[in-house]
C-alpha positions, 0 to 999 in steps of 0.5 A: 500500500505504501509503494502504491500511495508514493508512486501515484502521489509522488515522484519521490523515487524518480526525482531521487533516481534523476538527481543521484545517478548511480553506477551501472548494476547498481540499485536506484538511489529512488528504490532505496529511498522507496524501501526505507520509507516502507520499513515503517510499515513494518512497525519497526523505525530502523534501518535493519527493518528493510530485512524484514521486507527484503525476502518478501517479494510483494515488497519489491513488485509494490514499490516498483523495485527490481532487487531489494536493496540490504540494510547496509546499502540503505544506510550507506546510501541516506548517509550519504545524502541525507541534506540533499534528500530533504527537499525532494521528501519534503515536496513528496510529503506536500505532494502527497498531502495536496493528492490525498487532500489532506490539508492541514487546517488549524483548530478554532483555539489556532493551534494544529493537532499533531498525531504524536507516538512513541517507538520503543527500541529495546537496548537491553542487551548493550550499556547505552547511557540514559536508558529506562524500562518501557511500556513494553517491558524491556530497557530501551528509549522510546522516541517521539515520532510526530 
């Protein structure tokens, strides 16, 4: 559903594609943006989530993508270009917004509600500082998604 949302309200992976050629054989870097704004689907937010979708091959025929990129490409990749990509995803979103008509409209106080959740990571098993014990019953951070 995702890949189908992005392909016809956005031109997200083409313009991704277009604007950051990659060398001959290579996967597009549109395709590995496309598999990381999926991961979430997943419900989970980091970059190994893309294995999750990785042996699944409706994944790949939903996004539009020939191979699957592997997590370490998909880091690699957005590491790479995270400041250059912000533009294009941030005229996706407006993109998608305008498509879906889902304007963002104020309350009649002025202020906009905001969906906001948390994603707890589970760190119990490392010695990362500032950690606390979560909902879901494990030690972790849990990180405010807006």
């Amino acid at each position: 559903m995702a890949g189908w949302v992005l392909d016809r309200c956005t031109a997200l992976g083409k313009a991704l594609t277009r604007q950051f050629p990659t060398r001959t054989g290579a996967l597009p870097t549109g395709g590995v943006a496309l598999a990381y704004v999926a991961s979430p689907c997943t419900g989970r937010s980091d970059f190994v989530a893309v294995s999750t979708l990785e042996d699944k091959v409706l994944a790949s025929e939903s996004l539009g993508l020939q191979a699957f990129p592997s997590p370490d490409i998909v880091r690699q990749r957005l590491d790479e270009g995270v400041d250059l990509n912000l533009p294009y995803v941030q005229k996706a979103t407006d993109d998608l917004r305008r498509k879906r008509k889902s304007p963002i409209t104020a309350l009649s106080t002025g202020q906009v509600a905001l969906d906001v959740d948390v994603t707890p990571l589970d760190y119990s098993n490392t010695k990362k500082e500032g950690l606390g014990w979560t909902y879901q019953q494990f030690e972790g951070c849990a990180p405010i998604a807006a």
